[in-house]
N, C-alpha and C positions, 0 to 999 in steps of 0.2 A: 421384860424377860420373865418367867414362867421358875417357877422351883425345881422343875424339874431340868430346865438347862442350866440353870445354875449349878446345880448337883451334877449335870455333867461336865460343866468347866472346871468345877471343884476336883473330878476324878481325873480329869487332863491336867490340871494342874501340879496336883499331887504326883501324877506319874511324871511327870517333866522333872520335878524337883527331886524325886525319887532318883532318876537316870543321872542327872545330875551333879549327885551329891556321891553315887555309887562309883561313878564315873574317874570320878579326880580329877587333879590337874595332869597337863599332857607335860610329861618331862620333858627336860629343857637341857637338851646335853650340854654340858661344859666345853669351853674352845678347845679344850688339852686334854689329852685322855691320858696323856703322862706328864705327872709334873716334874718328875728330873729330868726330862727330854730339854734339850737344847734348840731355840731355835723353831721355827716352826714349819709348817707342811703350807706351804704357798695355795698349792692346786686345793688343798680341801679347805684352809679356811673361810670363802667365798662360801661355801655350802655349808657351813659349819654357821655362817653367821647368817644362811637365810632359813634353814631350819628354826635356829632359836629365835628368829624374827616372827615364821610361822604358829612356834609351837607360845610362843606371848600372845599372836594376837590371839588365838583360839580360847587363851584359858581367859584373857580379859572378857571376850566374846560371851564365854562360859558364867561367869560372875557376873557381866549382866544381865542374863537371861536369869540366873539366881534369886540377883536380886528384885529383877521385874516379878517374876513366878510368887517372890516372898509379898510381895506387895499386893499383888492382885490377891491371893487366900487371904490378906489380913483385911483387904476390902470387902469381900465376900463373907468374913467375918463382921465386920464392924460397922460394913455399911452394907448391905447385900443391894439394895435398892442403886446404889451406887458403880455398882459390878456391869462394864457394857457400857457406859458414857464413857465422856473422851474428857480426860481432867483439866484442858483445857475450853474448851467450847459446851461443854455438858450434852453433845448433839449424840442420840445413840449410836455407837462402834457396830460397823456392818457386821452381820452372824457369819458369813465365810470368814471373814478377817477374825474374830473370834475365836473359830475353830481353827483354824490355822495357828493363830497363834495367842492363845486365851491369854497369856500375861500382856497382852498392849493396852496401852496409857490414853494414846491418844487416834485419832477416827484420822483418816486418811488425808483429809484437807489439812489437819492441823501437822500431821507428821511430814506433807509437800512443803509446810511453810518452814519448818524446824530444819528440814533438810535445804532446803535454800539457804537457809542464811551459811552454809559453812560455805556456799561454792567460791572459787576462786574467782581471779580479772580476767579468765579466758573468755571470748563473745563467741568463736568459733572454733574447731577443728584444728584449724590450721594456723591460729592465734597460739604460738608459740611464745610470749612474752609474759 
């Protein structure tokens, strides 16, 4: 990789972390919007608790993209030659996949393996057990 696409992963970077930081967390409204109310609103708490299911995962989502964006500039700082391999297989991280999304860790074969391992005992579709 070239200093000068480093230098441009470095200003994607930056701006990712920038948005991110400007951004905040996505508030998380509370079940009760009264708390002397008695009792509660049947019909809305369903949507009350998928909202705040929503608005968790996005800020989790949010934190680690944070934290990958933090890591990738402390690599580019500390290791720059290091910046574009996949930290586990050392094999270089495709330049779309890059650009797309300059804070990734790991190159595509190793992220298919990382994501198998969480899948479930379903073989099929239609394997409801």
């Amino acid at each position: 990789m070239t200093t000068a696409e480093r230098a441009r992963h470095r200003k994607r970077l930056l701006e990712i972390k920038d948005a991110l930081l400007q951004g905040g967390d996505i508030e998380i409204e509370p079940g009760r919007s009264d708390d002397t109310a008695v009792g509660t609103d049947e019909d809305a708490q369903p949507l009350t608790e998928m909202s705040q299911a929503i608005a968790s995962n996005r800020n989790r989502e949010r934190a680690t993209i944070l934290r990958l964006t933090t890591a990738a500039l402390a690599r580019l700082d500390g290791e720059p030659e290091m910046y574009g391999l996949c930290t586990e297989c050392e094999e270089d991280i495709p330049a779309k996949r890059l650009t797309l999304m300059p804070y990734v860790e790991l190159c595509v074969e190793c992220q298919a393996a990382k994501d198998g391992k969480r899948g479930g005992t379903r073989k099929s579709l239609r394997d409801f057990r």
